[in-house]
C-alpha atoms as a printed R data frame, in Angstrom:
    type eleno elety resid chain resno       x       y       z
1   ATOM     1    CA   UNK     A     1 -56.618 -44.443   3.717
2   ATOM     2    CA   UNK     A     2 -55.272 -40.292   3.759
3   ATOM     3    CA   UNK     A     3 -54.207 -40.776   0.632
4   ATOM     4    CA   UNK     A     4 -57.023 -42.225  -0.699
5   ATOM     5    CA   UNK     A     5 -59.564 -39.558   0.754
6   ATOM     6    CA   UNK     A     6 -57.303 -36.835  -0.472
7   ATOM     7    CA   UNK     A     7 -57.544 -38.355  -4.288
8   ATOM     8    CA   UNK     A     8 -61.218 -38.829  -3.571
9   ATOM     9    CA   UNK     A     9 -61.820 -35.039  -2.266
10  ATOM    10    CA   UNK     A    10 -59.287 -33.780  -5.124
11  ATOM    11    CA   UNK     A    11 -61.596 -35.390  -8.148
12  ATOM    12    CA   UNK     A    12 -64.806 -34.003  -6.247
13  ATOM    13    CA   UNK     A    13 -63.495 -30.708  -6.665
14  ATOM    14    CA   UNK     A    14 -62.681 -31.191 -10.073
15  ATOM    15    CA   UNK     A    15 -66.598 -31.623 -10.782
16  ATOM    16    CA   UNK     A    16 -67.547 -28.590 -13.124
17  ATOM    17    CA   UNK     A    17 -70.390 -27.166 -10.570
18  ATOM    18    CA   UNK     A    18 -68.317 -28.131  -7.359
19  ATOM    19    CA   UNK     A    19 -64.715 -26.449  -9.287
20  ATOM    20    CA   UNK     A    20 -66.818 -23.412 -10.218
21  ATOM    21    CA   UNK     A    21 -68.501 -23.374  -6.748
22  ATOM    22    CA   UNK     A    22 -64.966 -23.273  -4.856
23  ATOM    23    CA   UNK     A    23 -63.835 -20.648  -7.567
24  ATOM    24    CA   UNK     A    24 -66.131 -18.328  -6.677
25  ATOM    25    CA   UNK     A    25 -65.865 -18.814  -3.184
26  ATOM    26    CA   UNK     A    26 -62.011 -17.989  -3.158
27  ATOM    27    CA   UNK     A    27 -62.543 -14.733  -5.512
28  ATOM    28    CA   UNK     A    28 -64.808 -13.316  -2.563
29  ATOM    29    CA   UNK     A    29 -62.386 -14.498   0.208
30  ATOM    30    CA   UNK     A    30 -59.270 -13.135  -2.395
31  ATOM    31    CA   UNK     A    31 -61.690  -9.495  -2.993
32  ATOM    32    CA   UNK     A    32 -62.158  -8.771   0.547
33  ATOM    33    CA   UNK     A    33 -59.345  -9.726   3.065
34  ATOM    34    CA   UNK     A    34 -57.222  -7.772   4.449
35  ATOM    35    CA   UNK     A    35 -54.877  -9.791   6.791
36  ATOM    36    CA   UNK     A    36 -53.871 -12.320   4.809
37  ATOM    37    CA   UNK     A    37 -51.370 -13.023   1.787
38  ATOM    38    CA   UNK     A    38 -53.268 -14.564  -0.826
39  ATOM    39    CA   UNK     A    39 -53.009 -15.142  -4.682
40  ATOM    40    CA   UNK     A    40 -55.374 -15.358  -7.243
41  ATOM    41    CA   UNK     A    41 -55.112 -16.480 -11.215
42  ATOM    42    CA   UNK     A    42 -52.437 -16.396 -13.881
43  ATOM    43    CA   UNK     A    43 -51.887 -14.084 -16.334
44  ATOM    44    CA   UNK     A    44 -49.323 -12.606 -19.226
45  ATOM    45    CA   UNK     A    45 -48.449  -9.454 -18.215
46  ATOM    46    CA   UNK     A    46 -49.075  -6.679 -15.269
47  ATOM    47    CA   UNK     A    47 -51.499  -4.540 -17.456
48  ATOM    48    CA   UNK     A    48 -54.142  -8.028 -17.793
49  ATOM    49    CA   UNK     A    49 -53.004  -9.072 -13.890
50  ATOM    50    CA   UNK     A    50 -54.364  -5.237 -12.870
51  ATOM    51    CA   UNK     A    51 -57.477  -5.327 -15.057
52  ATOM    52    CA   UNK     A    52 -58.566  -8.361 -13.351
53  ATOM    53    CA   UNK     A    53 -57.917  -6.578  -9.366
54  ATOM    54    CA   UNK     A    54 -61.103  -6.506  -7.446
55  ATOM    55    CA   UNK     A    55 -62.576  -3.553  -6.891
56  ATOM    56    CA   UNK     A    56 -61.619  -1.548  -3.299
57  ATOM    57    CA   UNK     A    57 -58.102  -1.191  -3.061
58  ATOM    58    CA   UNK     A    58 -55.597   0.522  -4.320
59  ATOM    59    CA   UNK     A    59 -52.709  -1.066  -7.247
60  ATOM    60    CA   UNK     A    60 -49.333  -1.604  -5.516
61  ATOM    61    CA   UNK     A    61 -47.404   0.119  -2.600
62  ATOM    62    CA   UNK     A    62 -47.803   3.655  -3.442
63  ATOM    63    CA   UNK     A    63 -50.779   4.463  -2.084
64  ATOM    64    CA   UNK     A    64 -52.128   6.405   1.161
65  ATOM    65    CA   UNK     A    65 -53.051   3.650   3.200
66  ATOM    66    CA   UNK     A    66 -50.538   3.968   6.474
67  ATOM    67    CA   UNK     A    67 -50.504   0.189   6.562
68  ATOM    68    CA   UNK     A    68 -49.127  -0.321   3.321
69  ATOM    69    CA   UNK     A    69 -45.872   1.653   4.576
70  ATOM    70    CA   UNK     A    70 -46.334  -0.219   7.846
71  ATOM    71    CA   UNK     A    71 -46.376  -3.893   6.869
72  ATOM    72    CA   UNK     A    72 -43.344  -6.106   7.909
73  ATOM    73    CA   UNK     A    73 -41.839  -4.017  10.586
74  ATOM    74    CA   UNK     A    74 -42.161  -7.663  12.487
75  ATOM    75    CA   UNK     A    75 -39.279  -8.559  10.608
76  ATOM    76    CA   UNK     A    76 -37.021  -5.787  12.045
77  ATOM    77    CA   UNK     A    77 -36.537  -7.287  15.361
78  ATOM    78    CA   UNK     A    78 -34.410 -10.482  13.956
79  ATOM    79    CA   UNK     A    79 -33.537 -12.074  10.735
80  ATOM    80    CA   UNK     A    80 -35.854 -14.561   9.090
81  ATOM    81    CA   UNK     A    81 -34.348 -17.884   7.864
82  ATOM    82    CA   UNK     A    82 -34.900 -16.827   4.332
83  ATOM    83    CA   UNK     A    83 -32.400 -13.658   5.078
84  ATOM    84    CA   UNK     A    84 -29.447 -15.864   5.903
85  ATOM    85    CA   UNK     A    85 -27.876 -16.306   2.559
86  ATOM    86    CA   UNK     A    86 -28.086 -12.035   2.488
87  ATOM    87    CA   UNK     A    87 -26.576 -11.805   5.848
88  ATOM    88    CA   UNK     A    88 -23.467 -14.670   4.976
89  ATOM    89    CA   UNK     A    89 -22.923 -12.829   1.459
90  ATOM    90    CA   UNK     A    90 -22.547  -8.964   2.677
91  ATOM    91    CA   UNK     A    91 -20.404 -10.385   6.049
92  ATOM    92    CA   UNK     A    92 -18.062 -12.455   3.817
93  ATOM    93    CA   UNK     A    93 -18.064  -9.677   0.915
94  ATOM    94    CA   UNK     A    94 -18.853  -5.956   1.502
95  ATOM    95    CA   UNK     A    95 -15.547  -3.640   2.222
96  ATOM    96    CA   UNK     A    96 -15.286  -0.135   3.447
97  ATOM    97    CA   UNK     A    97 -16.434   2.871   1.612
98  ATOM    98    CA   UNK     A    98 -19.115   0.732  -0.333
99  ATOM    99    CA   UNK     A    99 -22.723   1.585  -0.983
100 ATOM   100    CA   UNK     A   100 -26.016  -0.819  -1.221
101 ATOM   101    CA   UNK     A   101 -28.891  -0.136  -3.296
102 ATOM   102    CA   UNK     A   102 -31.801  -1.598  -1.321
103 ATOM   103    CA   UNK     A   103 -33.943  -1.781  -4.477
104 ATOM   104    CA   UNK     A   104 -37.671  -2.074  -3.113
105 ATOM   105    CA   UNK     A   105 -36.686  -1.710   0.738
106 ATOM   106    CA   UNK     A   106 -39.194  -0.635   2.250
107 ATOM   107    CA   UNK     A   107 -38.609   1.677   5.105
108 ATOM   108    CA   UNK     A   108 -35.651  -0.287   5.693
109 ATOM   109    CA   UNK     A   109 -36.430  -3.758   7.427
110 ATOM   110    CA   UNK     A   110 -33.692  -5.884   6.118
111 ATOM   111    CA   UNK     A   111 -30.685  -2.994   7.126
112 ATOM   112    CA   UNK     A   112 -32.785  -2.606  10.521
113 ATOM   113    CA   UNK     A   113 -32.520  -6.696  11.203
114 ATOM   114    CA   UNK     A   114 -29.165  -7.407  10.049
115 ATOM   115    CA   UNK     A   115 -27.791  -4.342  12.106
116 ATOM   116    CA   UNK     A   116 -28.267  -6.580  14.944
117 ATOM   117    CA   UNK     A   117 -25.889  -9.428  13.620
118 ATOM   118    CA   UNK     A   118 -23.095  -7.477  10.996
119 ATOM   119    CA   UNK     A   119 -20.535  -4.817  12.014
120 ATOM   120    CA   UNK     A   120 -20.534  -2.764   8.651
121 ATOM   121    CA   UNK     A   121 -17.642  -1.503   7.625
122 ATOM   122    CA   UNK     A   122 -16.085   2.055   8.329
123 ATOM   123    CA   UNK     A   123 -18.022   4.280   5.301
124 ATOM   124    CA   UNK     A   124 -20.207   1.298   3.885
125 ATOM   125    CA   UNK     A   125 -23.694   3.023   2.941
126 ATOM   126    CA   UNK     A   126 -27.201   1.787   2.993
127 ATOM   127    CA   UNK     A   127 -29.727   3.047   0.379
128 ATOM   128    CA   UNK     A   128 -32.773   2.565   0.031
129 ATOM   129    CA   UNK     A   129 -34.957   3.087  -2.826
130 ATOM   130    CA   UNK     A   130 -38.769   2.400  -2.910
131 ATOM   131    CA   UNK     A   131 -42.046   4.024  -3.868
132 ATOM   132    CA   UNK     A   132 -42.449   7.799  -2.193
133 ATOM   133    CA   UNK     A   133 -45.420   6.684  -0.086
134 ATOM   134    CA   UNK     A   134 -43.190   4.060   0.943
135 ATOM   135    CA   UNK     A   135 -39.902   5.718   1.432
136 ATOM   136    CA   UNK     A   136 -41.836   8.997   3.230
137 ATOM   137    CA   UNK     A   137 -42.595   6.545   5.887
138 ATOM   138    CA   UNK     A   138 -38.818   5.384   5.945
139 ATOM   139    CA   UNK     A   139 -37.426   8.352   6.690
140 ATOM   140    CA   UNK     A   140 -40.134   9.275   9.031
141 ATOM   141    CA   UNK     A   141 -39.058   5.697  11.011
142 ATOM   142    CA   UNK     A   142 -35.516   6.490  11.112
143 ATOM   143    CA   UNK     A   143 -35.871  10.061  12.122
144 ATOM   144    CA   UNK     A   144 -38.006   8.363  14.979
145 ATOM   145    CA   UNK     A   145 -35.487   5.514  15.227
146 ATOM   146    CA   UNK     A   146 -32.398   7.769  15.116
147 ATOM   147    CA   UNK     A   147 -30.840   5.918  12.379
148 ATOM   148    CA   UNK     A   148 -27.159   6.510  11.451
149 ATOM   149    CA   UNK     A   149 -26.004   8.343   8.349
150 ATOM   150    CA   UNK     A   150 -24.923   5.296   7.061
151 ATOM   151    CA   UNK     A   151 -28.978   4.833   5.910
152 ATOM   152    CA   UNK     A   152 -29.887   7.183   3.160
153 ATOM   153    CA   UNK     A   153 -33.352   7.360   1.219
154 ATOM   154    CA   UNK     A   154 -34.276   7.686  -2.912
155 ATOM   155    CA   UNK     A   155 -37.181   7.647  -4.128
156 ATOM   156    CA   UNK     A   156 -36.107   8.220  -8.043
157 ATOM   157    CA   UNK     A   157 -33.670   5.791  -9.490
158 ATOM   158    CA   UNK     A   158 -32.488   8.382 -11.656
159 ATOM   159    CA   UNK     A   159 -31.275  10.151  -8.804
160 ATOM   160    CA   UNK     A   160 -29.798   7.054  -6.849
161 ATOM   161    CA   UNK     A   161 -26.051   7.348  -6.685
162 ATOM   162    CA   UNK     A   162 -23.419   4.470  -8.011
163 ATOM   163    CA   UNK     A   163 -23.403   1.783  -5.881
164 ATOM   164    CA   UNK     A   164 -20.963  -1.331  -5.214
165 ATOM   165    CA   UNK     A   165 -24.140  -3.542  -4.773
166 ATOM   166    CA   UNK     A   166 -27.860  -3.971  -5.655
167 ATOM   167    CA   UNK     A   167 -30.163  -6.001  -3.552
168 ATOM   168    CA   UNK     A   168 -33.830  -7.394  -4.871
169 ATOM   169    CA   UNK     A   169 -34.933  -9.056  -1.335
170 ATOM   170    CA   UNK     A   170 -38.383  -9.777  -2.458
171 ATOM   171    CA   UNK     A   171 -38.858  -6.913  -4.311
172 ATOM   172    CA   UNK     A   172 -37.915  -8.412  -8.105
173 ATOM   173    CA   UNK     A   173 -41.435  -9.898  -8.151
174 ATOM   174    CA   UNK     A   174 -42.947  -6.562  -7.723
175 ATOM   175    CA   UNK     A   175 -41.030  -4.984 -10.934
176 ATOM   176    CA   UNK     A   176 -42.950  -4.983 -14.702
177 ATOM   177    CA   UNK     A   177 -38.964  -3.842 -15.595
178 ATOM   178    CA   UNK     A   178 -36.757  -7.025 -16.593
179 ATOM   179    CA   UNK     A   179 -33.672  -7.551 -14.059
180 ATOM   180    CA   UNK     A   180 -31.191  -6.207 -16.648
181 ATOM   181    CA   UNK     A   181 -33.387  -3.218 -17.583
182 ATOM   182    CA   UNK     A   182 -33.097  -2.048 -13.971
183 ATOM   183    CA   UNK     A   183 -29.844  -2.671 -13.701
184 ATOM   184    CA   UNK     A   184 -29.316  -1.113 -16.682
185 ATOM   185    CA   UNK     A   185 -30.839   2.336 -15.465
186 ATOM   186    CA   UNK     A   186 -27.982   2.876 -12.760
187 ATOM   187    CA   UNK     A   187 -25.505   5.441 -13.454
188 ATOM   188    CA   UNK     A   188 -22.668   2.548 -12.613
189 ATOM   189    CA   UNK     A   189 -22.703  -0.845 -12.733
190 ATOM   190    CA   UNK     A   190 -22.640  -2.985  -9.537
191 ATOM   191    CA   UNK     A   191 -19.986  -5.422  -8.377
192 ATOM   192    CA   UNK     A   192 -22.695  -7.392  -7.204
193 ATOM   193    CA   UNK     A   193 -26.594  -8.035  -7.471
194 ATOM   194    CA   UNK     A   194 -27.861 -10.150  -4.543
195 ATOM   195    CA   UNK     A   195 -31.067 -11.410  -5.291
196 ATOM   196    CA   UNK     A   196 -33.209 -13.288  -2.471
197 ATOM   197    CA   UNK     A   197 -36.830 -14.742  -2.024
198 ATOM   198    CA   UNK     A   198 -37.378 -14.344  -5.816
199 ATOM   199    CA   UNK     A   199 -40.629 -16.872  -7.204
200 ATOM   200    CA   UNK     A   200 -38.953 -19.129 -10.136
201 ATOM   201    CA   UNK     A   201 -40.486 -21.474 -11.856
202 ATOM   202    CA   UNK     A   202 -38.988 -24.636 -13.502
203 ATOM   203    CA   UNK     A   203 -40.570 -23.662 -16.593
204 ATOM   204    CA   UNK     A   204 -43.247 -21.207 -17.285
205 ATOM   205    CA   UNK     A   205 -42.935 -17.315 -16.846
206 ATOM   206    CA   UNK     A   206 -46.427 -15.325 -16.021
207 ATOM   207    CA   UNK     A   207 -47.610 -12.991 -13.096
208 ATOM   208    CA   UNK     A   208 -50.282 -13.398 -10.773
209 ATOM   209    CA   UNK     A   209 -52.172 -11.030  -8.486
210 ATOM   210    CA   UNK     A   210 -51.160 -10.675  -4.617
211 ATOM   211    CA   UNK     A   211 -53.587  -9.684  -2.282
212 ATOM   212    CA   UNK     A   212 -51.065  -7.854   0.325
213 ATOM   213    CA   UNK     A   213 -54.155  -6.733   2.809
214 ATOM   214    CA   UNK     A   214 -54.255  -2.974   1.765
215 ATOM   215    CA   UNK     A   215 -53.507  -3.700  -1.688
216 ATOM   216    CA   UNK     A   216 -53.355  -5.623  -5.383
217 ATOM   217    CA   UNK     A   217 -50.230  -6.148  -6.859
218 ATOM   218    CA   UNK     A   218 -49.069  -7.650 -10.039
219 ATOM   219    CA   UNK     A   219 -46.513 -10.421  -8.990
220 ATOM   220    CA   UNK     A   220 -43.995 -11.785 -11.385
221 ATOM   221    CA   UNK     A   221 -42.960 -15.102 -11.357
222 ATOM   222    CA   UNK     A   222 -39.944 -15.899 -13.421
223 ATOM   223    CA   UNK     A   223 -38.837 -18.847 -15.578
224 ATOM   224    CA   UNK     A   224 -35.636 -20.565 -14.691
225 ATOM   225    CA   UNK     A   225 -34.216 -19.886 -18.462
226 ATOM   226    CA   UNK     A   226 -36.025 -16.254 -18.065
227 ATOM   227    CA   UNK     A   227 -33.826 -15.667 -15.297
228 ATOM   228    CA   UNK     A   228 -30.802 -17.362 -16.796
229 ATOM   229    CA   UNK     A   229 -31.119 -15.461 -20.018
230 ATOM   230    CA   UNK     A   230 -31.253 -11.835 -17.849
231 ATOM   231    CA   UNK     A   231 -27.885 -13.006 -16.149
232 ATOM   232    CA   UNK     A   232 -26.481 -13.640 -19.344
233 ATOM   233    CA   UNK     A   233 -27.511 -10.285 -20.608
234 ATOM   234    CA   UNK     A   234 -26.062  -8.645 -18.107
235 ATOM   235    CA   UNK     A   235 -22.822 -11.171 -18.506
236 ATOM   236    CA   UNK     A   236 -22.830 -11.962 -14.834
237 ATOM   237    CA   UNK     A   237 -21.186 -14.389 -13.333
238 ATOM   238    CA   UNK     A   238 -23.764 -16.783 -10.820
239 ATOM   239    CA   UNK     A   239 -21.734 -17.220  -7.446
240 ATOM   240    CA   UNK     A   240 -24.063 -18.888  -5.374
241 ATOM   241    CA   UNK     A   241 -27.736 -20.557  -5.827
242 ATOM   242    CA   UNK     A   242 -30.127 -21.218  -3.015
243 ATOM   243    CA   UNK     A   243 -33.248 -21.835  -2.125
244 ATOM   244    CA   UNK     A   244 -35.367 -20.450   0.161
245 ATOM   245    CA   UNK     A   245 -37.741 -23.418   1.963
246 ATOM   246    CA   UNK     A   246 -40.027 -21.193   3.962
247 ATOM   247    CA   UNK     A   247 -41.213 -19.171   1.035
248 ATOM   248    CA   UNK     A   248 -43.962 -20.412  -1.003
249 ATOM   249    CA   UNK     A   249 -46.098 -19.158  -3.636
250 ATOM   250    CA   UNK     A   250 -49.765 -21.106  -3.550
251 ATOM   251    CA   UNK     A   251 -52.254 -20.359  -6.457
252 ATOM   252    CA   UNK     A   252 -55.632 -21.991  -6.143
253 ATOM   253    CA   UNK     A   253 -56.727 -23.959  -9.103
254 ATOM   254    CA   UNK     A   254 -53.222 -23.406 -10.556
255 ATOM   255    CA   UNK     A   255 -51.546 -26.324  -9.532
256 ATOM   256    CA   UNK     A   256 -49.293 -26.281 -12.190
257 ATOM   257    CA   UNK     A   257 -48.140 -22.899 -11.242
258 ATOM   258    CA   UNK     A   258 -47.573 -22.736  -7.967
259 ATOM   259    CA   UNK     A   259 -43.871 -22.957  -6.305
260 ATOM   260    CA   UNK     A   260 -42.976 -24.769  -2.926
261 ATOM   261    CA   UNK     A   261 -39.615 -22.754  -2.401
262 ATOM   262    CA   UNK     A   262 -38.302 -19.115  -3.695
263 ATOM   263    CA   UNK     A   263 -34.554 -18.186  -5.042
264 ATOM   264    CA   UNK     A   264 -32.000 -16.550  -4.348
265 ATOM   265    CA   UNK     A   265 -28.339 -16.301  -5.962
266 ATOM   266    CA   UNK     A   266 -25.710 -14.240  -6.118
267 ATOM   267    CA   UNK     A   267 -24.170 -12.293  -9.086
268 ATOM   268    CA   UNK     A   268 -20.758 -10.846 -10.116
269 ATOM   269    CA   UNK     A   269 -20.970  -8.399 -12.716
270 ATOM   270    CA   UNK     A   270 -17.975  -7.185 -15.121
271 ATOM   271    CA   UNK     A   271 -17.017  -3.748 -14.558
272 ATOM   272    CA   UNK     A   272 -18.110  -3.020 -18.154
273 ATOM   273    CA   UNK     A   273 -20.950  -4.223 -20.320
């Protein structure tokens, strides 16, 4: 009988008047909320994905708004489930002396949650790199934190130092650059790239538009082969897959685009190209 109402209310809203009704309905809710994480439409690239942001709010994390800096420091007091493949990779892996490129940080919430779990090694350096509005805020937190030298801050990837490792946890989505493009702009190449809660989709590559609460942002989702063919460019090795369950990517009246799970793997570069 569930079932059966479900296919019944699911061909209702497929009724041209009733679809458009519902459409509209969502691109007010999408426009103007600001506590919730919602996403709206599909489209080819970040340019279209940004024309098509309701007016209102600022285009991405480097912006003015406090809260944009602000968001996720809930995550800082313990790891999420989707952070456990990071946490078993860097504990089994990382060795004295290295350094971590925390590509798309934030002020730091992943080093400031797994700091409660991992002992890192004598020398072994944190860095983040984000947005300036983003990574103002981080230093401003670990001043008022009274983080270790171990954490560093960069806000221009020219300027970022070599580094052992690169981590993308969440971030990858955020970037119009390709995965080997970025990597590509380091002075070294990494040992590793660690890539976690990353949207892939079995077969079609677009972006979509992410209503964060204080901002639009173009969101990337990634074909399998997309990805595959960027790890190939790069001529990684793939040392681990995973998924994470309690990540999902929901796009109304995209069905057929949506994702139930995120990725993650882990990658073992060459030490030359």
């Amino acid at each position: 009988m569930y079932e059966r109402a479900k296919e019944l209310l699911h061909q209702v809203e497929q009724l041209p008047l009733i679809n458009e009704a519902l459409e509209r309905h969502y691109a007010r809710r999408f426009a103007s909320a600001t506590n919730a994480n919602l996403f709206c439409g599909v489209y080819p690239d970040f340019a279209t994905a940004s024309e098509h942001a309701p007016a209102g709010k600022p285009i991405g994390y480097d912006n003015d708004a406090p809260a944009s800096a602000e968001m996720y420091r809930f995550r800082m007091a313990a790891i999420s489930p989707c952070d456990y493949p990071v946490a078993f990779w860097l504990n089994r892996l990382m060795q004295p002396g290295q350094r971590l490129l925390d590509f798309g940080g934030h002020v730091g919430v992943l080093y400031y949650a797994l700091s409660r779990y991992l002992s890192f090694p004598d020398g072994f350096e944190w860095q983040l790199y984000d947005v300036p509005a983003v990574i103002r805020e981080a230093r401003q937190f670990a001043k008022a934190s009274n983080a270790p030298p171990a954490l560093t801050f960069c806000d221009d990837l020219k300027q970022a130092p070599a580094c052992d490792w690169v981590l993308f946890s969440g971030s990858l989505q955020y970037l119009e650059d390709s995965l080997s493009s970025l990597v590509g702009q380091l002075r070294t190449r990494p040992t590793y790239v660690l890539i976690n809660m990353l949207p892939v989709h079995r077969t079609k590559s677009f972006v979509t538009l992410q209503n964060i609460g204080t901002a639009f942002c173009p969101y990337k989702i990634y074909s399998a082969d997309e990805l595959a063919a960027e790890v190939a460019t790069l001529r990684g090795e793939v040392v681990d897959n995973w998924r994470n369950a309690d990540k999902a990517c929901s796009i109304p009246f995209h069905a057929g685009h949506s994702l139930d799970y995120y990725c993650g793997q882990l990658i073992r570069l060459p030490a030359t190209q």
